[in-house]
C-alpha positions in Angstrom: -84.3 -14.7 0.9 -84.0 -13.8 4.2 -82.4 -17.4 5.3 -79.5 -16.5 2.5 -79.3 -12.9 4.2 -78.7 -13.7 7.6 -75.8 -16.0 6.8 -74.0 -14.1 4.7 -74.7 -11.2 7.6 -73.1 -13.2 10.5 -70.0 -14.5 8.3 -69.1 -10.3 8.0 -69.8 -9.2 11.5 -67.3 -12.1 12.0 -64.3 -11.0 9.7 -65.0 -7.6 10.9 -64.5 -8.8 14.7 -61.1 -10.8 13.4 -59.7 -7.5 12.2 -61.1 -5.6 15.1 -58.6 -7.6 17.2 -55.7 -8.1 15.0 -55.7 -4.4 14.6 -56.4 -3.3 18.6 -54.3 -6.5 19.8 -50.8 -7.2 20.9 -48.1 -7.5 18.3 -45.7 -10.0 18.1 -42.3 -9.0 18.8 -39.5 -10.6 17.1 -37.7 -12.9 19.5 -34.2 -13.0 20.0 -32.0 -16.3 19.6 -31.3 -19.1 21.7 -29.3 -18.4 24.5 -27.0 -21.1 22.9 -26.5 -19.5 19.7 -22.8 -18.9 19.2 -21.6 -15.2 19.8 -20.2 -13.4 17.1 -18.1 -10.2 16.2 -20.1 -8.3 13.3 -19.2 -6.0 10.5 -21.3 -2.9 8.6 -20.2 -3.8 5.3 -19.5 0.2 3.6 -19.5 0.5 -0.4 -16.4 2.3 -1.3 -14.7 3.7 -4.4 -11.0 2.6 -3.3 -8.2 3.8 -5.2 -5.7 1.3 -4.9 -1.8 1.9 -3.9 1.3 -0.2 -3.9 4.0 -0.2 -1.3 7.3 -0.7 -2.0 10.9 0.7 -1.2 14.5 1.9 -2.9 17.4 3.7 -3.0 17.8 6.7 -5.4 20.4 6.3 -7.6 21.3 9.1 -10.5 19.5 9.2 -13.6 22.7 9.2 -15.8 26.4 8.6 -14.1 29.6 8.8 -16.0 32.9 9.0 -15.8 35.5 11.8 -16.8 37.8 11.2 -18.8 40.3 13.4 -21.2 40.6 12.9 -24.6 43.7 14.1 -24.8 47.5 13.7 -22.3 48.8 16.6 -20.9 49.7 18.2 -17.5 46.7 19.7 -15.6 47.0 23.4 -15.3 43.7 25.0 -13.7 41.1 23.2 -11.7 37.3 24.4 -11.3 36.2 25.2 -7.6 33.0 22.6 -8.0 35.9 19.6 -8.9 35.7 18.1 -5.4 33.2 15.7 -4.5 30.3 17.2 -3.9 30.6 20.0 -6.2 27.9 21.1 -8.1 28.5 22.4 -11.9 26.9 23.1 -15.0 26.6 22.3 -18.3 29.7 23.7 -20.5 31.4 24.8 -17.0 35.1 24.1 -17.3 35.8 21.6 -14.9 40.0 21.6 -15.8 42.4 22.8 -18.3 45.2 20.6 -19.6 48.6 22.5 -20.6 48.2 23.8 -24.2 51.9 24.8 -25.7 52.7 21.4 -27.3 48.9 21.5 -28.9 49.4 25.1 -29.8 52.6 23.9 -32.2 51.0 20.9 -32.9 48.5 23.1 -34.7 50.8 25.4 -36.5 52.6 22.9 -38.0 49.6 21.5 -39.6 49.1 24.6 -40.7 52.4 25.1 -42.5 51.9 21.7 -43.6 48.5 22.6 -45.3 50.0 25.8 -46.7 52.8 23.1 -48.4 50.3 20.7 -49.8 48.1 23.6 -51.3 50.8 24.8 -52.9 51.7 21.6 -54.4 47.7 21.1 -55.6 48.0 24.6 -57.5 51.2 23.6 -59.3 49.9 19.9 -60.0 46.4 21.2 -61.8 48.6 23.9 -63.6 50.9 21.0 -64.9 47.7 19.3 -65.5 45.7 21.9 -67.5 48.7 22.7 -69.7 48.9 19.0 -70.9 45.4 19.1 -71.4 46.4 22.2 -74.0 48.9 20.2 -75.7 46.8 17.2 -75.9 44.3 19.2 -77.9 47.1 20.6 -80.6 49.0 16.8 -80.3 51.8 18.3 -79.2 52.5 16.0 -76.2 52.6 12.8 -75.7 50.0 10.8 -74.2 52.7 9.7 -71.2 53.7 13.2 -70.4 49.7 13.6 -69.9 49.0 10.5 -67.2 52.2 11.2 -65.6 50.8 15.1 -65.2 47.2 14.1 -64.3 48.9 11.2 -61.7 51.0 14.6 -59.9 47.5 16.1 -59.6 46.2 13.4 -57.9 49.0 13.0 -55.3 48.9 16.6 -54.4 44.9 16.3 -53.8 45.0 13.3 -51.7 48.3 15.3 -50.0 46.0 18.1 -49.1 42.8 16.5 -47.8 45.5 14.8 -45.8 47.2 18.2 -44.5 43.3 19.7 -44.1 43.0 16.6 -41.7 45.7 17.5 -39.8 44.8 20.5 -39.4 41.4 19.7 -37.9 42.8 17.2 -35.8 45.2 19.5 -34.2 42.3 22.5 -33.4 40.0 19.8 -32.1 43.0 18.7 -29.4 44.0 22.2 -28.8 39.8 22.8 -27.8 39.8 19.4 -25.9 42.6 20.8 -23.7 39.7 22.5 -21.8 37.4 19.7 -20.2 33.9 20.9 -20.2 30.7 19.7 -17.7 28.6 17.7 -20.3 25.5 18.0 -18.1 24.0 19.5 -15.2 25.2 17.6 -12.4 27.7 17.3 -9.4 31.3 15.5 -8.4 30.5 12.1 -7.1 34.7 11.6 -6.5 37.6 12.9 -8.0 41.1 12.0 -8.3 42.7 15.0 -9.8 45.0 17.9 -8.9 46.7 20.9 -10.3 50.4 19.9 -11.8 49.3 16.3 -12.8 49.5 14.3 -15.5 46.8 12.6 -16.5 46.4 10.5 -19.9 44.1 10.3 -22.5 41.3 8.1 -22.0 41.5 7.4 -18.0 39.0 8.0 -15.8 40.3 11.1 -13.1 36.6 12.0 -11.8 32.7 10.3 -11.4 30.0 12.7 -12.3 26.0 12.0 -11.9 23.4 14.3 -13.4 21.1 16.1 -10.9 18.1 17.1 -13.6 16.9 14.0 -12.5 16.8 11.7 -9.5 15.7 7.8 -10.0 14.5 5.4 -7.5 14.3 1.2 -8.4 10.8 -0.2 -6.7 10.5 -3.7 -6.9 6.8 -4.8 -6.9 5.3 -8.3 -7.5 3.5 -9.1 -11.0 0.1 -9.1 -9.2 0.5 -5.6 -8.4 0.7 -4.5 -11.8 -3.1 -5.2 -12.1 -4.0 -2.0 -10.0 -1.5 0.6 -11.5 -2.2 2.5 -14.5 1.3 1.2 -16.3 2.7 1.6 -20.0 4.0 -2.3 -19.7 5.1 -2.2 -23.3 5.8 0.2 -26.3 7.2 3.8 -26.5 6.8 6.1 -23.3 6.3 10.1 -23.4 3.8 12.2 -23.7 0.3 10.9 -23.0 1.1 7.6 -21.5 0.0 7.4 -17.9 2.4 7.9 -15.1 1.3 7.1 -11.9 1.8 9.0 -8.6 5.2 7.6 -6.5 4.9 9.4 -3.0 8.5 8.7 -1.7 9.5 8.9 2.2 12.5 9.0 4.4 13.7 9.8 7.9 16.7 12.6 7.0 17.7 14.7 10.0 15.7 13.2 12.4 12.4 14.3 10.3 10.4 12.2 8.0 10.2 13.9 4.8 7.9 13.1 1.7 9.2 13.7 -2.3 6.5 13.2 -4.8 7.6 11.6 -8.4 5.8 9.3 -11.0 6.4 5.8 -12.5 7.9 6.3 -15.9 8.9 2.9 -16.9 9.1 -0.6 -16.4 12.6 -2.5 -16.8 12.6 -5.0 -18.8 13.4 -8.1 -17.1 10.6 -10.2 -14.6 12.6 -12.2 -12.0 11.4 -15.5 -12.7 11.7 -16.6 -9.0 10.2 -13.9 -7.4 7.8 -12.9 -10.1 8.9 -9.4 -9.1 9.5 -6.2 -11.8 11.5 -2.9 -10.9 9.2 -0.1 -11.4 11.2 3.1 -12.2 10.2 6.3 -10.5 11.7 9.7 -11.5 11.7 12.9 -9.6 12.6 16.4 -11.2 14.8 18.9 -9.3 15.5 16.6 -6.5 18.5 19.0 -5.2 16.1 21.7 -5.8 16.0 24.4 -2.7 12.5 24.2 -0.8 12.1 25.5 2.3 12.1 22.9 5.1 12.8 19.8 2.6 16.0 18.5 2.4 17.8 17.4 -1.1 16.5 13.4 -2.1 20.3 12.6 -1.9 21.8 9.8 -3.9 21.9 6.7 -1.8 19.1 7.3 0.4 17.0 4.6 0.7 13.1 5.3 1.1 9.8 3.8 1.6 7.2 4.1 -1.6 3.9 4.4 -2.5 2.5 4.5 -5.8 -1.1 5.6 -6.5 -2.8 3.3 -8.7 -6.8 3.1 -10.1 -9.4 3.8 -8.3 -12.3 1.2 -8.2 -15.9 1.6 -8.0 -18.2 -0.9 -5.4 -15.8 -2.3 -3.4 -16.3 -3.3 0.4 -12.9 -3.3 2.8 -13.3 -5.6 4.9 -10.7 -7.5 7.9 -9.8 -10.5 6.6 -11.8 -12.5 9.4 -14.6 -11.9 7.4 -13.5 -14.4 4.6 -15.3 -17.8 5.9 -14.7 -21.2 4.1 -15.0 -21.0 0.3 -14.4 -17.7 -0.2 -17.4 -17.2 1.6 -18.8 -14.2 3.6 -21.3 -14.3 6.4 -24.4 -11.7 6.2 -26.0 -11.8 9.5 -29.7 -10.7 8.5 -31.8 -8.7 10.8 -33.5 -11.7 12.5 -29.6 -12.8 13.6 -29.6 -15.7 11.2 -26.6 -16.1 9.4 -26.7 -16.3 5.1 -23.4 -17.4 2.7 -22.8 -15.3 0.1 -20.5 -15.6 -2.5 -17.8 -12.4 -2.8 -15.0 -11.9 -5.3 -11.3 -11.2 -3.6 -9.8 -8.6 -5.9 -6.8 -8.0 -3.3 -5.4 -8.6 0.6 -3.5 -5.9 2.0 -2.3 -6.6 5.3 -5.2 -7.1 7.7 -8.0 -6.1 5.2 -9.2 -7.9 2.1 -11.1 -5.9 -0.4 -14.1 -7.8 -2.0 -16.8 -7.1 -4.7 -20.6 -8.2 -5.2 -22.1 -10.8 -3.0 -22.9 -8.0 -0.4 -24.6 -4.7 -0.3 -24.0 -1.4 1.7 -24.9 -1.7 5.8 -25.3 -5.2 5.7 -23.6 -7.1 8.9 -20.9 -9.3 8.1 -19.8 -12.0 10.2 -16.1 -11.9 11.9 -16.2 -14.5 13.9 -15.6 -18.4 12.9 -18.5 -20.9 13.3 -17.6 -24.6 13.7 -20.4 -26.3 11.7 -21.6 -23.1 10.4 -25.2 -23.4 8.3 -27.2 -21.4 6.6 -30.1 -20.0 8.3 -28.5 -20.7 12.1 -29.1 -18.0 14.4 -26.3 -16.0 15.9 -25.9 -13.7 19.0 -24.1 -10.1 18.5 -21.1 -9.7 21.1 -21.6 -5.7 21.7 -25.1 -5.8 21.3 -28.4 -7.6 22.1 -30.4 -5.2 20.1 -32.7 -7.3 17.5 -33.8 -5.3 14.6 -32.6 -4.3 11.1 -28.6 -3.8 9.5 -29.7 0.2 9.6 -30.2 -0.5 13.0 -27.0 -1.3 13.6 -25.0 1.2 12.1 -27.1 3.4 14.1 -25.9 1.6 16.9 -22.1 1.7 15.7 -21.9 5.5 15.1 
């Protein structure tokens, strides 16, 4: 027994020596790399919700431009102060008056005319009714009766014709006055008291001002990122997505906020681009310090799209071969990982997956890159851990 005890005895007191110095002894510190491992520029790779924008530019142009035009000839008699260009005006202003006399008798003697043809429609249905009487005790004859009830006729069709007339006069004489049909201001005129001006041409160009629209071409990719109505009905409850327009007016830069409301309908098929149609309310609305969004002015655009959950923004030096990014582990050896490019903007790409928050990411290029390699930080020859590092960056 005791040769089995005293084995067993010495084979303890020697693992418990082992520990003894493992525990009391010198630890290994990591070692940095080679003094010929390539120098790179690193990256802390942040997670992000990013909500995604589109720039773009346009000119605003009125919602709805028309031009004025009389519907009836005449010679111009009274003139509205806001009929110069420029002029503001609103709906049912009178913007001129054409010269009413010759309507006036136009009128009355559709009158006299209608007071003729009613006269002639009561004597035709008396003719007619007392026919009708004679008929019944056959004491006329049956061509006395047509030729009665054919009168009656004549005089009817004679007086819807006369009531015509009459409608048609009253609606010149009131066209006489030319009326603002919206809200809006004189883009040119080319009218004056004591003309003549003929029905149907155009004297004067008039835009609406309820309204202001701006034409923002963006490419088909874009349309990915921008809560859109591509097809279908607009209005109420369809998405309309922020448009934060901009323009230098008066030496100061300026910012008018609309919202997409439509799509035109046509894709250039050799740009791939599509007009995205941005409308702003009251843009000659009075607010202090902001000048009108005049017609013709062109601006810079940018319209606020989705926002996206787990994405890193990266500069675009951090996309290797393959689509490819470089995570530079806490031992400075470099591992591939796979990323998905959902979009480049300028010098930043924005990727998802493949990486995870405060990881180091490579921005440098390594000829012959492999994975495992070790790599040397340019701004730092701290080894440790990616937390580590961003403590070092902030």
């Amino acid at each position: 027994m005791k040769r089995i005890v005293l084995p067993v005895a010495i084979l303890i007191a020697g693992f418990g020596l082992a520990a003894a110095i493992i525990a009391t002894g010198p630890q290994l510190k990591q070692q940095p790399p080679p003094d010929n491992a390539p120098l790179v520029r690193s990256w802390v790779a942040a997670e992000q919700v990013v909500q995604m924008t589109s720039r773009t530019h346009g000119t605003v142009l009125p919602r709805t431009e028309s031009d004025l035009v009389p519907e009836v000839s005449g010679r111009i008699t009274e003139i509205s102060q806001a009929m110069v260009s420029g002029g503001f005006f609103r709906e049912g202003d009178t913007l001129f008056q054409i010269e009413t006399l010759d309507y006036e008798v136009t009128r009355e003697q559709a009158r006299a005319a209608l007071a003729s043809a009613r006269s002639e429609l009561m004597i035709a249905r008396r003719a007619h009714t007392r026919q009708l009487d004679l008929a019944k005790k056959q004491s006329t004859s049956e061509s006395l009766r047509d030729d009665a009830l054919n009168r009656l006729r004549i005089a009817e069709a004679a007086f819807r014709e006369a009531n015509a007339r009459v409608a048609r006069a009253d609606r010149d004489l009131e066209r006489t006055t030319v009326r603002a049909p919206y809200d809006g201001r004189v883009r040119s005129e080319r009218v004056d008291v004591g003309q003549f001006v003929n029905r149907g041409s155009s004297i004067a160009m008039l835009y609406a001002t309820d309204y202001a629209e701006v034409r923002l071409p963006v490419h088909d990719d874009e349309l990915a990122f921008l809560d859109l109505q591509l097809g279908g009905k607009t209005g109420e409850g369809i998405t309309q997505p922020i448009a934060l327009l901009s323009a230098q007016f008066a030496g100061t830069q300026h910012i008018w906020q609309g919202r997409v409301v439509r799509t035109e309908g046509e894709l250039d098929p050799r740009t791939r681009m599509i007009n995205l149609v941005a409308q702003v309310d009251a843009p000659y609305e009075s607010v202090a310090g902001k000048p009108p969004l005049a017609v013709g002015l062109f601006v810079e655009a940018e319209i606020l799209g989705r926002e996206i959950a787990g994405v890193y923004v990266l500069p675009r030096s951090a996309i290797q071969a393959n689509q490819q990014v470089y995570v530079i582990a806490g031992d400075r050896t470099v591992e591939f990982r796979d990323v998905e490019i959902i979009r480049m903007v300028d010098e930043s790409v924005y990727v998802v997956g493949g990486i995870n928050n405060g990881e180091l990411v490579c921005l440098s290029t390594i000829n012959n890159a492999v994975e495992g390699m070790s790599v040397r930080l340019i701004d730092s020859e701290y080894i440790g851990t990616a937390d580590d590092r961003r403590a070092e960056q902030t």
